[in-house]
C-alpha positions in Angstrom: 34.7 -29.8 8.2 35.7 -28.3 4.9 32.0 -28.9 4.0 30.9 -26.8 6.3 33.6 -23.7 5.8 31.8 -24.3 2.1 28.5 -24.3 2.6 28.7 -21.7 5.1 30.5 -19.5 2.6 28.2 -20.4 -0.2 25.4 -19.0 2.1 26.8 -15.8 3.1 27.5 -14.8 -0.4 23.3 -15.8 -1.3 22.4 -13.6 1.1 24.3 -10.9 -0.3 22.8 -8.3 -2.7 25.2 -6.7 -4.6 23.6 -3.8 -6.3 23.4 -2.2 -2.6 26.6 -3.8 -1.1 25.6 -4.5 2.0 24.3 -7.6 3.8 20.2 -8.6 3.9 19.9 -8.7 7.1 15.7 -8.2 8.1 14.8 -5.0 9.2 10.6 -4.5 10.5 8.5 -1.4 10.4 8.7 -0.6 14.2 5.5 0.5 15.4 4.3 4.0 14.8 4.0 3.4 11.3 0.2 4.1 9.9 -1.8 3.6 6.9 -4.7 5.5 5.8 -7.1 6.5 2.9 -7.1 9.9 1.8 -10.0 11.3 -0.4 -9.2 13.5 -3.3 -11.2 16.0 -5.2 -10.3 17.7 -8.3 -11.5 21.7 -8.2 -14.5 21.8 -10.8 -15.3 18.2 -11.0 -18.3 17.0 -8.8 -18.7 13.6 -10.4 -15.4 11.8 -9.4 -12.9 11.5 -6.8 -10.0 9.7 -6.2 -9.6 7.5 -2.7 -5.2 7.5 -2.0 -3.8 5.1 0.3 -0.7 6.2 1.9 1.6 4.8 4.4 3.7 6.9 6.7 6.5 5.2 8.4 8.3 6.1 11.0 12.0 7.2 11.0 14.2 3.9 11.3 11.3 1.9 9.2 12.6 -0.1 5.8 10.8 1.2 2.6 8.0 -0.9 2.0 8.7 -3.6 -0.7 4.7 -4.9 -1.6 1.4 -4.3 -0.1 -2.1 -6.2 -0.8 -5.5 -4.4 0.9 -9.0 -4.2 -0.1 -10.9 -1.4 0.4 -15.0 -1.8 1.7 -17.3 1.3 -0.1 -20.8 2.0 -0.2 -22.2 1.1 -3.6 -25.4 3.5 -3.4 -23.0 6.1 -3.2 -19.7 5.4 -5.4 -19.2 3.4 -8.3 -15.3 2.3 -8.6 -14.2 3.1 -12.2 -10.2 2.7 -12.4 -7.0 1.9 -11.0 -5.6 5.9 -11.3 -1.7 4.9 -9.6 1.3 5.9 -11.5 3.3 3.7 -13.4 6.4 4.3 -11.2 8.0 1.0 -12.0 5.8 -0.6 -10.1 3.4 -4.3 -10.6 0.3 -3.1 -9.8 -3.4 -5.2 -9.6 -7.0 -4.3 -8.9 -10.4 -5.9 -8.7 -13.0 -4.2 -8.0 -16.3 -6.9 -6.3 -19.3 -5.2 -5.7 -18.7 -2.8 -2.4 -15.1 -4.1 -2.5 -12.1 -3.5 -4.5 -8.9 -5.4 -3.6 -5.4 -4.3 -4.4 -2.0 -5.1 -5.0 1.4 -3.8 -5.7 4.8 -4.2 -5.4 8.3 -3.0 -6.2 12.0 -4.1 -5.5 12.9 -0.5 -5.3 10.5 0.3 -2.9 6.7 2.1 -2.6 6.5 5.5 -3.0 5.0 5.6 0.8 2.7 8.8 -0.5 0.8 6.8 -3.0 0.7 3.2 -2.6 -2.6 3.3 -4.6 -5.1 5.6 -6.2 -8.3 4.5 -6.9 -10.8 6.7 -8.6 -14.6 6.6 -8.3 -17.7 8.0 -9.6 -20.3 9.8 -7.5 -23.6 8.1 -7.8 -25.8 10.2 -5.7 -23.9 13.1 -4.4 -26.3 13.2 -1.4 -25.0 10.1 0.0 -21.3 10.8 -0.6 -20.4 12.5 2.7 -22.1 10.2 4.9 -20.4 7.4 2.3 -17.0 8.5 3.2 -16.6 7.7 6.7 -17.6 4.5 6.2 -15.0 3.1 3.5 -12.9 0.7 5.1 -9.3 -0.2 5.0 -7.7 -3.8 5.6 -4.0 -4.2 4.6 -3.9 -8.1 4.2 -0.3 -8.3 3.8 2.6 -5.9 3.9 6.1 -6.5 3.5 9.5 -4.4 3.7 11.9 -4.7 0.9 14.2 -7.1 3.0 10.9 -9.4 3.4 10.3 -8.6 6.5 6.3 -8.9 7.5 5.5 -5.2 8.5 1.6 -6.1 8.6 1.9 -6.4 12.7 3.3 -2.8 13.6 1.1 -0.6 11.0 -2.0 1.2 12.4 -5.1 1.8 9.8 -6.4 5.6 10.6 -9.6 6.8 9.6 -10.3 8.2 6.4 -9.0 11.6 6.0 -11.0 14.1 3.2 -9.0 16.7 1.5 -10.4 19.8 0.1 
């Protein structure tokens, strides 16, 4: 019996982190939380523009802890040069395929939900860029909370969004 006082013990302080005091206890995104891609152009330059993913979760929602997505574009059209996110603390990976560039990140802290990634692209054929735009494509392949909670089920990918 003593083992189990023990052992019961020894897992309540595991679970324990004690930079924030409090207890782990998993906490999902509720649903209403979305994702979406958010196009970028700097005043005076007509030969780049950046492509943001952002995540906007709802009220109660945990910060989000890591995120992997890849992100479908039209290769006529745009040419993906860079990863363009801030170094916030943050591991950050991308790889671009041809018409595909996959991402990942993560922090312990917590994603800054108004930049999750920034991806910058050249302009190919400038003709083709509007029609190119509706059709890049979002997939978040995994997304977790910073208590480890799998928050991929309750997000909703909106359309591409272009900002003046």
């Amino acid at each position: 019996m003593r083992a189990f006082a023990l052992l019961g013990a020894v897992m309540l302080i595991g679970c324990r982190d004690f930079t924030r005091d409090a207890v782990l206890t998993p906490r999902s995104l509720a649903a209403g939380s979305t994702a979406a891609l958010v196009i970028e152009r700097e005043a005076g330059d007509d030969s780049t523009l950046a492509v943001v993913l952002k995540v906007t979760p709802n009220a109660t929602a945990a910060r989000i802890g890591s995120v992997t997505a890849s992100i479908d574009f039209d290769t006529t059209a745009l040419h993906f040069l860079r990863d363009d996110s801030p170094t916030d603390h943050t591991i950050r990976a991308a790889l671009a395929d041809r018409g595909r560039v996959r991402l990942a990140t993560a922090s312990a802290d917590g994603l800054d939900p108004n930049i999750i990634a920034r991806l910058r692209f050249a302009i190919r054929s400038a003709s083709r860029v509007r029609a190119a735009l509706p059709t890049l494509a979002l997939q978040i392949i995994e997304m977790h909370s910073i208590d480890a909670v799998d928050a991929k089920p309750s997000v909703t990918v909106l359309p591409v969004v272009v900002t003046p």
